[in-house]
C-alpha positions as CSV (number, residue, x, y, z in Angstrom):
1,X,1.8,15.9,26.3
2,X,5.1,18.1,26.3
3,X,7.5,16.4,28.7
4,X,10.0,18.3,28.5
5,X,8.8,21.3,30.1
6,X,8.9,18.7,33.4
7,X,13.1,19.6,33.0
8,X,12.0,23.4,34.7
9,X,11.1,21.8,37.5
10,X,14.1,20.1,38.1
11,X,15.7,23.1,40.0
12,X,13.3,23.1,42.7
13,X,14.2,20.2,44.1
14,X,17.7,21.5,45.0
15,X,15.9,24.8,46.1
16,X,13.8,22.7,48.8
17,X,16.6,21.0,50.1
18,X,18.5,24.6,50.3
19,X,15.6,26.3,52.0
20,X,15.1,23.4,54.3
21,X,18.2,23.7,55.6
22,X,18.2,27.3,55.9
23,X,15.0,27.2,58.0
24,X,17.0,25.1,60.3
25,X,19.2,27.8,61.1
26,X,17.6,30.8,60.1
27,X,16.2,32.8,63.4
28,X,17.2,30.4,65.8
29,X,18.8,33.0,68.3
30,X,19.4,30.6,71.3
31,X,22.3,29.8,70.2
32,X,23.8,33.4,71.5
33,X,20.9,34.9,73.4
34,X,19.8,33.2,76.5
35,X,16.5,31.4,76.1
36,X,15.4,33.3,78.9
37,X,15.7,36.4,77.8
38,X,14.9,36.3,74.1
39,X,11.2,36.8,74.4
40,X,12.3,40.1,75.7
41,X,15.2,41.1,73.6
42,X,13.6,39.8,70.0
43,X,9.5,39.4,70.0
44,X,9.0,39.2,66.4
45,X,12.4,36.8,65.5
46,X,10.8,33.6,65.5
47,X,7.0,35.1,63.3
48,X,9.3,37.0,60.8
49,X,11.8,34.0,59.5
50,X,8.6,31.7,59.6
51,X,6.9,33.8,57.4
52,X,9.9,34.3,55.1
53,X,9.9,30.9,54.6
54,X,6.4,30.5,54.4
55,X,6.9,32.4,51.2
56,X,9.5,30.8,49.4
57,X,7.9,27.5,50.2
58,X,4.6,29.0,48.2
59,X,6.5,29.9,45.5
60,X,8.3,26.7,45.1
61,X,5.0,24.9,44.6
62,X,4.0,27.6,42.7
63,X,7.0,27.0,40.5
64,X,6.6,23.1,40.2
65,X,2.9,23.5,39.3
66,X,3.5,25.8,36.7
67,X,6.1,23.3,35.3
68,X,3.7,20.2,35.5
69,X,0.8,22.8,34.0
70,X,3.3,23.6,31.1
71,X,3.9,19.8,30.5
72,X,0.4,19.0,29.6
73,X,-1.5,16.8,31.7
74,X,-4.4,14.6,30.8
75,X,-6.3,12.3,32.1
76,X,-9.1,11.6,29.3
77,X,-9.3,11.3,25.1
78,X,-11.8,13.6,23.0
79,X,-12.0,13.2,18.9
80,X,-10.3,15.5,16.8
81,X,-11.2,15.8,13.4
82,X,-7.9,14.2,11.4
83,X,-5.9,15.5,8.2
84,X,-5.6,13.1,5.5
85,X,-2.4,12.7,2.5
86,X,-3.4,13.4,-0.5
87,X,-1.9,9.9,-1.7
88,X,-4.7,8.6,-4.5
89,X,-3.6,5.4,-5.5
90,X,-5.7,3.7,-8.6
91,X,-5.7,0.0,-8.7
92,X,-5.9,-2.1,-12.1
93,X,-6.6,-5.4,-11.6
94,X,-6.4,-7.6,-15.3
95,X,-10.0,-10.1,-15.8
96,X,-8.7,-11.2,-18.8
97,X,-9.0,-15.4,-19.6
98,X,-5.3,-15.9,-18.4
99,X,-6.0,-15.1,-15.1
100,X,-8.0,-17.7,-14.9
101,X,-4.5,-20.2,-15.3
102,X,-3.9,-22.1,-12.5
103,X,-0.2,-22.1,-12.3
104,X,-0.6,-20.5,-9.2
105,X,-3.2,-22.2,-7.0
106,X,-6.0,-22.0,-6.8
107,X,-5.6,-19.6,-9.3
108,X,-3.8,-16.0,-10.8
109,X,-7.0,-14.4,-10.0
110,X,-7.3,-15.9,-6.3
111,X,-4.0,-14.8,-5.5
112,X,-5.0,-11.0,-7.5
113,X,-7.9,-11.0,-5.4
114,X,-5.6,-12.1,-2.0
115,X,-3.2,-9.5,-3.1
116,X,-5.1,-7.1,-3.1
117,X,-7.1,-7.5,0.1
118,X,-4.2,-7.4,1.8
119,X,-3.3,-3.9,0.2
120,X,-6.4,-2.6,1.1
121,X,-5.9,-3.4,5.0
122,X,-2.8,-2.0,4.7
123,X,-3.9,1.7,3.4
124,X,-4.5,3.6,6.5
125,X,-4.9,7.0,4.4
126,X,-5.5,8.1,1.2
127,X,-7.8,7.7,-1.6
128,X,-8.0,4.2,-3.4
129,X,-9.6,3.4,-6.5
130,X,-10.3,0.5,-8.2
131,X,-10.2,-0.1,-12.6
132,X,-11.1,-3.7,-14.0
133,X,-10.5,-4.3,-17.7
134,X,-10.3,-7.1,-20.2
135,X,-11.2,-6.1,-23.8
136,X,-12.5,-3.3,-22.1
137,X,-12.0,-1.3,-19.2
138,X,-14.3,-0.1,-16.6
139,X,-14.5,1.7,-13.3
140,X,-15.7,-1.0,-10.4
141,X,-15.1,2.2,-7.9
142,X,-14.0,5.9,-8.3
143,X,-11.2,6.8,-5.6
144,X,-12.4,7.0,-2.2
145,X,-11.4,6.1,1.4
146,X,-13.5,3.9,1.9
147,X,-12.0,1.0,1.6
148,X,-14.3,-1.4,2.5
149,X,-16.5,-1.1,-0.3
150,X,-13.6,-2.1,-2.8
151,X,-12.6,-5.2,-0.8
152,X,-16.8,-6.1,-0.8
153,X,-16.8,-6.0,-4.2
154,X,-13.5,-7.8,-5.2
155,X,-15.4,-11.6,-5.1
156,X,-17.7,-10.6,-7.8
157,X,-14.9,-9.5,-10.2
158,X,-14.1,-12.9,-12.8
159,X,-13.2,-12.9,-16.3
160,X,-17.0,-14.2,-17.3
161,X,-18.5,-11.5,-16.3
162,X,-17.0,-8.8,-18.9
163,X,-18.4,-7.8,-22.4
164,X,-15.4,-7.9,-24.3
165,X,-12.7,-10.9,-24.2
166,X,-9.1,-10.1,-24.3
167,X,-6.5,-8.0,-22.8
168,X,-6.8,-4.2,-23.5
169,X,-4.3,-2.5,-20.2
170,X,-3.8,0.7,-22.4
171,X,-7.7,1.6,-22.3
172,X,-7.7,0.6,-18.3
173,X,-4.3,2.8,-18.0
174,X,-6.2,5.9,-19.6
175,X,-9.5,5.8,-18.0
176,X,-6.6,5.2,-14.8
177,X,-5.4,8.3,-15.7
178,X,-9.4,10.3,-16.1
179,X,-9.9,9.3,-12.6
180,X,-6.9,11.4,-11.5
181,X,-7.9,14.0,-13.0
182,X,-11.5,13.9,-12.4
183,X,-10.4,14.1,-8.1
184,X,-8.3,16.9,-8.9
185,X,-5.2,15.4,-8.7
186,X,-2.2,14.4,-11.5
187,X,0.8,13.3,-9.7
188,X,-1.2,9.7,-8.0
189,X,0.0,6.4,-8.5
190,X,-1.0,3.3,-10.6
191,X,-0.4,-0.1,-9.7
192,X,-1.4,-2.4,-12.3
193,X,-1.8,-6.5,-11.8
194,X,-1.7,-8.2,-15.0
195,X,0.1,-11.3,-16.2
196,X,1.2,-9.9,-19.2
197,X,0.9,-7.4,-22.0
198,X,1.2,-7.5,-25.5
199,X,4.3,-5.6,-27.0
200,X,2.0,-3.1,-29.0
201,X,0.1,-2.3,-25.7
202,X,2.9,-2.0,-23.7
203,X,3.9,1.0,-26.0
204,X,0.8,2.4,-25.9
205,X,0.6,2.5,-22.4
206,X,4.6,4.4,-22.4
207,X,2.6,7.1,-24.4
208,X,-0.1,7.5,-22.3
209,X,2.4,7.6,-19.2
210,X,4.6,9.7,-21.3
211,X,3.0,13.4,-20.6
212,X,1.9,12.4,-17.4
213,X,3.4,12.7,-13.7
214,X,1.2,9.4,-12.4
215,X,3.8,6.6,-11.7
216,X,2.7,2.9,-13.0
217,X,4.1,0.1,-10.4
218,X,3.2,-3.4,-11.6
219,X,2.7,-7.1,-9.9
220,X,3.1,-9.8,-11.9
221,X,1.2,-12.9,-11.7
222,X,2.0,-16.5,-13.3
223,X,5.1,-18.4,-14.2
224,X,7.0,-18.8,-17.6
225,X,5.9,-22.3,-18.3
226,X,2.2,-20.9,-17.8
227,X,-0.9,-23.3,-17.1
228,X,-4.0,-23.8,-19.5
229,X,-7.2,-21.4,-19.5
230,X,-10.4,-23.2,-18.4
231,X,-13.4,-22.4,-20.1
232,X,-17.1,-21.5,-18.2
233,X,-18.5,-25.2,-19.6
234,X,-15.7,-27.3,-19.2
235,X,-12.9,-27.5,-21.2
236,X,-9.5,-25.3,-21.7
237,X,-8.6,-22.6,-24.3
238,X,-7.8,-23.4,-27.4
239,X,-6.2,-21.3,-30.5
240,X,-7.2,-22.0,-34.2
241,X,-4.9,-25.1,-34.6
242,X,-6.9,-27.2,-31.7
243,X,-4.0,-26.4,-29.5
244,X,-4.5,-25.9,-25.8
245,X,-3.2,-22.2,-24.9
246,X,-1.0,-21.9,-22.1
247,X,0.1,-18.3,-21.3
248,X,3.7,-17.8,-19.6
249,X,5.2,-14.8,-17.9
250,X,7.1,-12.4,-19.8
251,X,8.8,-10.9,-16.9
252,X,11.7,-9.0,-19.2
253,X,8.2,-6.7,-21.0
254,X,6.9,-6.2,-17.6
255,X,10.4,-4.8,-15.9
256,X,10.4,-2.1,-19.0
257,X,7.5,-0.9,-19.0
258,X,7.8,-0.2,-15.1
259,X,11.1,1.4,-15.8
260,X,9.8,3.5,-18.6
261,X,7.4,4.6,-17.1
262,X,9.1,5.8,-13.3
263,X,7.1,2.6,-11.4
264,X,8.4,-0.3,-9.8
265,X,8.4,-3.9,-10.5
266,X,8.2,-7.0,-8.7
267,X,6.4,-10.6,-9.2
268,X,4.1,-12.3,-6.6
269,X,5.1,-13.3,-3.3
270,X,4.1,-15.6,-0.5
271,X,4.7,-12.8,2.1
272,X,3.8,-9.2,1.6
273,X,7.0,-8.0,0.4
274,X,6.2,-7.2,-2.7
275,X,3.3,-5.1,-1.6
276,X,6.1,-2.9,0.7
277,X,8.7,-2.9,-2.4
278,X,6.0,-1.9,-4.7
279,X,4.3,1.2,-2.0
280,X,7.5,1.6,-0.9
281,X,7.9,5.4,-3.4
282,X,7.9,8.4,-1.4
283,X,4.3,10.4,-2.8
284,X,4.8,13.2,-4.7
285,X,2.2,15.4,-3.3
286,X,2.1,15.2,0.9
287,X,-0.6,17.5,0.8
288,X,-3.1,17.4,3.4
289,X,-6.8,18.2,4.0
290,X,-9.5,17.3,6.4
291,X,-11.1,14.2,6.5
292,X,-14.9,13.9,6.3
293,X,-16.9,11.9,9.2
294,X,-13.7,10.7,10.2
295,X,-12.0,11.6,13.8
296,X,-9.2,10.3,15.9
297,X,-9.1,10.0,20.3
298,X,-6.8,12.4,20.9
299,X,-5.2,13.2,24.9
300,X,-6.9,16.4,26.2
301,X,-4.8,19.4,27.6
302,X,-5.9,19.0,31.4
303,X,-3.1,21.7,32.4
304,X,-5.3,24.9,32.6
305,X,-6.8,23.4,35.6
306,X,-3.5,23.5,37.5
307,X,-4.0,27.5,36.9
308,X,-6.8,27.2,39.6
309,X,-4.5,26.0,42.0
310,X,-1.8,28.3,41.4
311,X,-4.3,31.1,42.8
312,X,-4.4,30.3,46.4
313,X,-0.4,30.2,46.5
314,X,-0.8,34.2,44.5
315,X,-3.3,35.6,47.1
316,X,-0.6,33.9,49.9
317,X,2.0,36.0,48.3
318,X,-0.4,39.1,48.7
319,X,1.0,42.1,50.0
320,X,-0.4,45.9,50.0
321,X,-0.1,46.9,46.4
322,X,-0.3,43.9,45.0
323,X,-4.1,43.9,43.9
324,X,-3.2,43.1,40.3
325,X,-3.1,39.4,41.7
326,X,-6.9,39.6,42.1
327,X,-7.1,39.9,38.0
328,X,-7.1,36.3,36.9
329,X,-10.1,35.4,39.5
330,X,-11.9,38.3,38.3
331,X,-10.8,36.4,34.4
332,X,-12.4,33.1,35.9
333,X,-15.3,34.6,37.7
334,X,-17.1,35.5,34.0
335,X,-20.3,34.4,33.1
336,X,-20.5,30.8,31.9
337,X,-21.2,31.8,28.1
338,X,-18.8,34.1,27.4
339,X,-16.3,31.8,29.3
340,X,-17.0,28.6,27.4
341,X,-16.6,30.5,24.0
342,X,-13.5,32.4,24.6
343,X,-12.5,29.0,25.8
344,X,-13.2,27.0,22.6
345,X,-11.7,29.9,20.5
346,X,-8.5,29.3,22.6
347,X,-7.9,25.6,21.8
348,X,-10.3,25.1,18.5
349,X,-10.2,26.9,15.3
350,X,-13.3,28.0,13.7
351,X,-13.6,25.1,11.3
352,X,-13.0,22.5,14.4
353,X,-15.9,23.8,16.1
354,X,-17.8,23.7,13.2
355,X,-16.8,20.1,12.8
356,X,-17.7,19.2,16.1
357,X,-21.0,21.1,16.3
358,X,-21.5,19.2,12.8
359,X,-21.3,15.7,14.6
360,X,-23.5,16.9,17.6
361,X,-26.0,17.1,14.6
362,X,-26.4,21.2,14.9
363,X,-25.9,21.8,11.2
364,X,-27.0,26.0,11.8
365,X,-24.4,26.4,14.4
366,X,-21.9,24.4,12.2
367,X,-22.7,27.0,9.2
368,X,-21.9,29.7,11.1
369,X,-18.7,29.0,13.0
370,X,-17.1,27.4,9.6
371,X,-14.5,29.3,7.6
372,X,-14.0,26.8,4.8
373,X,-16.4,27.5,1.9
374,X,-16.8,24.2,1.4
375,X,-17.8,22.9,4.6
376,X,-19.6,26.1,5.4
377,X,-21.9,25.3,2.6
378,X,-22.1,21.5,3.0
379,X,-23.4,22.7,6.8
380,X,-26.2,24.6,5.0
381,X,-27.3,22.7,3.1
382,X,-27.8,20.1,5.9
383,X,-29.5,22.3,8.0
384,X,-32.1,22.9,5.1
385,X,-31.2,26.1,3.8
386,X,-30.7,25.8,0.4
387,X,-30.6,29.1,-1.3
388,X,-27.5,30.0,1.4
389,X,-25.8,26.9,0.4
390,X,-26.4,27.4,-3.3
391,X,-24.7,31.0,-3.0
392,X,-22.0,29.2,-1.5
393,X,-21.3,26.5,-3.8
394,X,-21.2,29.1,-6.4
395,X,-18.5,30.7,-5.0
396,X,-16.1,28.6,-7.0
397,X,-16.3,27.8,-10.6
398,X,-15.3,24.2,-11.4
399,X,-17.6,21.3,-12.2
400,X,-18.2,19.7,-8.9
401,X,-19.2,23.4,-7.6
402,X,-21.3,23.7,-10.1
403,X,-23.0,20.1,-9.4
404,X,-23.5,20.7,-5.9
405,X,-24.8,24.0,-6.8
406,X,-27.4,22.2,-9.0
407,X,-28.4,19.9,-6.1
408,X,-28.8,23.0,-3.5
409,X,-31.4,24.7,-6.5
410,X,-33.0,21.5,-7.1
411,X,-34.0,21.2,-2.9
412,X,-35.2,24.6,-3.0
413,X,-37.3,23.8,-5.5
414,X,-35.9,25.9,-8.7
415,X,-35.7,23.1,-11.2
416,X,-34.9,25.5,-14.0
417,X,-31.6,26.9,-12.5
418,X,-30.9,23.4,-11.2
419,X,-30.8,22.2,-15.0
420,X,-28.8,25.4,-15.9
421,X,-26.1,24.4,-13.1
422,X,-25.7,20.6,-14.3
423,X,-25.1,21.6,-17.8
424,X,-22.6,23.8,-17.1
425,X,-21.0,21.1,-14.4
426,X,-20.6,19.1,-17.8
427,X,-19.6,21.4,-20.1
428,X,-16.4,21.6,-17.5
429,X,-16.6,17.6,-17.3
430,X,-18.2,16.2,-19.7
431,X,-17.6,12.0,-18.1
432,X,-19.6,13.5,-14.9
433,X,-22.0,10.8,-14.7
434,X,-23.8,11.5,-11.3
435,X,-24.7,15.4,-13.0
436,X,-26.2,13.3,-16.9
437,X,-28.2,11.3,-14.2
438,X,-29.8,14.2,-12.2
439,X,-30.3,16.3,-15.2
440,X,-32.1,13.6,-17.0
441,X,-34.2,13.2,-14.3
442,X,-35.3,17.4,-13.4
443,X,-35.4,17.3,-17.5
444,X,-37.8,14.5,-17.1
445,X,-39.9,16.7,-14.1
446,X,-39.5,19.7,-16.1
447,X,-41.5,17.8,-18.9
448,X,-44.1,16.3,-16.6
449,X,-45.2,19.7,-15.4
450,X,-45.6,21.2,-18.9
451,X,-48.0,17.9,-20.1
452,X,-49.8,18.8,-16.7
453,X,-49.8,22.2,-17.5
454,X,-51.6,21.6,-20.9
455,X,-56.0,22.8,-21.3
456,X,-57.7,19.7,-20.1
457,X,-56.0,18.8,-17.5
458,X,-56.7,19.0,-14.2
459,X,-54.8,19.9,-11.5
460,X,-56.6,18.3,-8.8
461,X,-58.2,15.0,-8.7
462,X,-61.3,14.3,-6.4
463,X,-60.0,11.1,-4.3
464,X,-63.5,9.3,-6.2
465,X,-62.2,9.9,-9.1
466,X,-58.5,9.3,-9.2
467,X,-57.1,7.8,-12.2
468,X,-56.5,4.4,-12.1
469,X,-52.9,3.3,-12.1
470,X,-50.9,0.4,-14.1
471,X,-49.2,-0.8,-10.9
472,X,-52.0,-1.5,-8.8
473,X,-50.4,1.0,-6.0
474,X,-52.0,3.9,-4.6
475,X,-52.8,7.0,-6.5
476,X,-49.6,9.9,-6.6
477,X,-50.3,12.4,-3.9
478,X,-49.4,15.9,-5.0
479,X,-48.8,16.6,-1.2
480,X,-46.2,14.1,-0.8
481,X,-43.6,17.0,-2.7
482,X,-45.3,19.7,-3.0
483,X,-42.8,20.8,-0.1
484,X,-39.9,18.3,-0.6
485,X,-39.5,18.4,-4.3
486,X,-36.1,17.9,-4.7
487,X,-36.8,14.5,-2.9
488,X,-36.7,13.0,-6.6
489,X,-34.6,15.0,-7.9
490,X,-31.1,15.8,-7.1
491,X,-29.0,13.1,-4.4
492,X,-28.6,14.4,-0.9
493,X,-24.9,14.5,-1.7
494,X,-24.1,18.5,-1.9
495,X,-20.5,18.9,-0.8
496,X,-16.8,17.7,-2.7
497,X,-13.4,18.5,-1.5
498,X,-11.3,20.5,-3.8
499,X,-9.4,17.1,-5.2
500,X,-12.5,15.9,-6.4
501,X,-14.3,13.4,-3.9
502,X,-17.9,14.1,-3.2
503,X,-18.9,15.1,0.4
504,X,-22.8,13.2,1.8
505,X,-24.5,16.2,2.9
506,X,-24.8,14.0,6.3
507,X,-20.7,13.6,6.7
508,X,-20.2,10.4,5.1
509,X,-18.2,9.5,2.3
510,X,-19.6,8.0,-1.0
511,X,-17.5,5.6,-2.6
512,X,-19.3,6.3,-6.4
513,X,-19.1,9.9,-6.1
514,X,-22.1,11.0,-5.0
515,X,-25.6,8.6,-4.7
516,X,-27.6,8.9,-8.4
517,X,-30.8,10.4,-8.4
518,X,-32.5,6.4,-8.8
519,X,-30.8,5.5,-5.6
520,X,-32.4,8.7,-4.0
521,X,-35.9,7.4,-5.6
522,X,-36.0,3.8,-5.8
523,X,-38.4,2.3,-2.8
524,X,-36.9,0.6,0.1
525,X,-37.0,-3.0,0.2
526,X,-41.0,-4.0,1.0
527,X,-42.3,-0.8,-0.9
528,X,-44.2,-1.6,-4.4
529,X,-42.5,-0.4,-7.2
530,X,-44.2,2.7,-8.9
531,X,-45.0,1.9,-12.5
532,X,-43.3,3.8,-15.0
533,X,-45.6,5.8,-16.3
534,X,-46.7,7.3,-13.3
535,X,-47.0,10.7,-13.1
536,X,-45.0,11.9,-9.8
537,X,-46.7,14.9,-8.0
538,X,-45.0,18.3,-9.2
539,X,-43.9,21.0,-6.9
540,X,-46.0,24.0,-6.2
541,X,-49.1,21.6,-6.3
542,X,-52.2,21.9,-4.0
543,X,-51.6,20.9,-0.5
544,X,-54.8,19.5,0.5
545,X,-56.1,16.7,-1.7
546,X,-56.5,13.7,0.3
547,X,-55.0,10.2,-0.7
548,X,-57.3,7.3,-1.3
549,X,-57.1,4.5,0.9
550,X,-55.7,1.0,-0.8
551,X,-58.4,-1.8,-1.2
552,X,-58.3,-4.9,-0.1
553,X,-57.0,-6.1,-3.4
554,X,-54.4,-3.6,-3.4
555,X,-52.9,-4.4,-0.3
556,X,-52.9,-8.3,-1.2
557,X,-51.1,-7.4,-4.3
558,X,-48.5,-5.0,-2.7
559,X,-47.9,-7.5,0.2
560,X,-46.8,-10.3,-2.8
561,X,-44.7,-7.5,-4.2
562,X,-42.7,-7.5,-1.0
563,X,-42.4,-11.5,-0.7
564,X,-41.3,-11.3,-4.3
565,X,-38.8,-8.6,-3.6
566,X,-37.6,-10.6,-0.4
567,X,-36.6,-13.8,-2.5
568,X,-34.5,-11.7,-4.9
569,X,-30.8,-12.4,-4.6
570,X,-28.6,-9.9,-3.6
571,X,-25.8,-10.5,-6.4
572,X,-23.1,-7.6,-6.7
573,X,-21.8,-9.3,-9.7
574,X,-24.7,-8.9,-11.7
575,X,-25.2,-5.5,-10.8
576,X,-21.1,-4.9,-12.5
577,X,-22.0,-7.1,-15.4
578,X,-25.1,-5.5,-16.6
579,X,-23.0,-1.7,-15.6
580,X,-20.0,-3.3,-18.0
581,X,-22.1,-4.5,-20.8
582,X,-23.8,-0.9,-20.6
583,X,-21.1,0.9,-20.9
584,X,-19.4,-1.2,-23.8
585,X,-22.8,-0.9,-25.9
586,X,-21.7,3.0,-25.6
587,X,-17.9,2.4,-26.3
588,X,-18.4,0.5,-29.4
589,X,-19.8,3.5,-31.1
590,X,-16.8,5.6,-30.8
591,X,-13.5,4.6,-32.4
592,X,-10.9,2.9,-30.3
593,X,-7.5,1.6,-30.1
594,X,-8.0,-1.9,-30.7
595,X,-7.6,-5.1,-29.0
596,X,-4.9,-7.7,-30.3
597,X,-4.7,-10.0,-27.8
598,X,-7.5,-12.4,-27.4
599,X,-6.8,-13.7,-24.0
């Protein structure tokens, strides 16, 4: 692992061949004494100049090992937990109708799609988020490392599947520019695939960029002469005189606006240069920070063990008064506790132990050898203590503290000060959409205990005389979170990273930011939906009311549910077009820029 501390050794070798030689000579008294009479004349000539050298040979080897121990031998590879750039880079891909021009087979958006694939094999670190937009823009993923998710999702993106037709880059370019900021970041990088911009948004997008220290690189698909838009049901584009449209390349807009704006430029090749050219900027902030669930094979430092060796060639250089050799045995001769932890706080920082104690699924240990607030808390609140971790998330007063905080009360069972913690996580961001979900939902439980609360009502129900339920499934067992009542409530997603990204209380990384509280609810695949008006069982309930057992009938119906559930098709697409169409039902209440291009 350090090779060059092999160079010390290096003099050794000259040493040998230098005591060698001596040893030849050295004490050899038959040369002027008769052989005869030596035994008499020197006893001790021949013992003493082979014990001399039997020392300087000692400490040669001792010498050579110490080099070879200083080197850094290993034989074997342990994970380490890695550090990650800081290099958030937000991708916005254009679904407007002229993508759909096949001027470049099989199409612009093919070769978009292609592009972009091959971008995301290529990020190795880093956060990577991904913005669609036509007359509208949306978020398909916040920034995240995960990769993989993005390039799953990229075959479900077409032009037919947004709200709004048209061609509006400077509203993709801003909400671009929230996601930044919402990961804690400002200085990130944009790279934008379009075929075009109007002249009006290309200004609009220089004053967005104007203020901002977020660099806007673009690829340009299409060619000048263009190629006609086809239409769903047949058919091409046309504009008001019956004329087919055929959209061109206005490479000369495209170049200025990169300029303006600090990015780089460059139109679609066959190769992957243009992805090098356009990632090719040096990023502005090579901050670094621990990755979560995420570890590299790294050699292990195998050198201490030469240390062991080194002490038989010490006890043969023992003489009287030289006892302090015996020290380092009485060093490795400690109790196996004491010697493993001074060991791991010799090689491993706190955090790093914590880390690894987090992957051997010891989430206690983990909270108490961690030094980062962060992780310390994240550790607690896996290992089920939630008023320790909600302490700890407090420690810090921005919104995703404050949302994890939330989540942490809402475990423990304080729904109250879990609502308080999510209002105040949007009053610092208000676009937080994971915290409007969870506290619509504890609001919703908050309100279900007051109606069960009211004179009339019973808390208990005999199992004779449960009330009868609209979905046919089994009466709501107060039991079932009485103990776990954050189960329904907040998403088992307590920790973020200073820069924003969300942190799964169980090490992995969400790609939206934290699960919402209906992922955290909804019934695995061959469970029978609840219907919606029933009445979940509130925490603090009685423990001991027994559930009924499902009839026959019951059991028929629930097992049809589950065939039913089985033939559903598992379309991503329709999941991002209902989400679009959502949020554009909200957007066209507030006042907007416009949208002058149609296409």
């Amino acid at each position: 692992m350090r090779p060059a501390w092999l160079l010390w050794g290096i003099p050794a070798i000259p040493l040998a061949w230098m005591l060698w030689r001596q040893g030849q000579r050295a004490g050899d008294w038959t040369r002027v004494i008769d052989a005869r009479l030596l035994p008499y004349l020197a006893p001790d000539a021949g013992t003493r100049a082979g014990h001399r050298r039997r020392i300087l040979w000692c400490a040669l080897l001792g010498w050579l090992l110490a080099a070879v121990a200083a080197a850094g031998p290993s034989l074997k590879q342990i994970p380490q937990p890695v550090e990650q750039v800081q290099d958030a880079l937000v991708l916005v891909l254009d679904l407007s109708y002229s993508m759909k021009a096949a001027d470049q087979a099989p199409s612009r958006l093919d070769r978009a799609r292609q592009k972009l694939l091959d971008l995301l094999q290529q990020r190795d670190e880093g956060q990577t988020g991904l913005v669609a937009y036509a007359g509208d823009a949306h978020v398909v993923t916040p920034l995240t490392d995960d990769t993989a998710t993005i390039a799953n999702l990229l075959p479900a993106l077409n032009p037919d599947m947004m709200p709004l037709p048209g061609s509006n880059t400077s509203a993709a370019i801003a909400l671009a520019l929230d996601l930044l900021t919402s990961a804690g970041t400002t200085d990130g990088r944009l790279l934008l695939l379009t075929d075009g911009l109007s002249e009006a948004e290309s200004r609009r997008v220089e004053e967005l960029l104007e203020g901002a220290s977020a660099r806007l690189s673009i690829l340009a698909f299409g060619t000048r002469s263009g190629a006609p838009m086809p239409l769903p049901r047949g058919g091409f584009v046309r504009d008001d005189s019956g004329a087919i449209v055929m959209p061109g390349l206005d490479e000369a807009q495209l170049t200025a606006l990169a300029a303006a704006t600090g990015g780089l430029y460059s139109r679609l090749r066959v190769d992957d240069s243009d992805l090098r050219y356009l990632l090719s900027q040096p990023v502005l902030n090579r901050e670094t920070r621990l990755a979560e669930n995420r570890s590299a094979d790294a050699w292990e430092d195998q050198g201490y063990w030469l240390i062991v060796a080194l002490l038989p060639l010490a006890l043969a250089l023992f003489r009287r008064g030289w006892l302090l050799t015996l020290v380092p045995v009485l060093f490795f001769s400690q109790p196996a506790p004491v010697h493993a932890g001074l060991w791991e706080d010799l090689w491993l920082t706190p955090d790093q132990q914590g880390q690894n104690a987090l992957e051997a699924d010891d989430p206690e240990r983990a909270a108490a050898l961690f030094r980062d607030p962060d992780w310390k808390a994240t550790a607690a609140y896996q290992s089920g203590d939630f008023e320790r971790a909600a302490e700890l998330f407090a420690a810090e007063e921005n919104a995703d503290s404050w949302y994890n905080r939330g989540n942490a009360l809402a475990r423990n069972g304080q729904l109250e000060a879990a609502i308080n913690a999510y209002r105040r996580s949007l009053e610092l961001e208000p676009d937080k959409d994971d915290a409007k979900a969870n506290l619509a939902l504890l609001e919703a439980l908050q309100r279900q205990q007051e109606q069960a609360q009211e004179p009339g009502e019973s808390a208990e129900q005999e199992p004779g005389n449960s009330p009868p339920e609209q979905g046919g499934g089994d009466a709501a067992d107060p039991s079932d979170k009485g103990g776990d009542a954050a189960d329904d409530a907040p998403p088992q997603d307590p920790g973020r990273e200073p820069e924003g990204k969300q942190r799964d209380p169980d090490g992995n990384d969400n790609a939206t930011a934290g699960a919402s509280p209906e992922e955290e609810t909804a019934p695995q695949e061959g469970e029978q939906r609840p219907a919606e008006n029933e009445q979940p069982a509130q925490p603090g309930s009685p423990q001991n009311v027994p559930v009924p057992e499902l009839s026959m009938e019951e059991a028929e119906r629930n097992q049809a549910m589950e065939q039913w559930l089985r033939r559903v098709p598992d379309d991503p697409s329709g999941l991002l077009r209902e989400k679009f169409r959502y949020e554009s039902r909200k957007r066209q209440q507030q006042p907007g820029t416009g949208n002058d291009v149609e296409w």
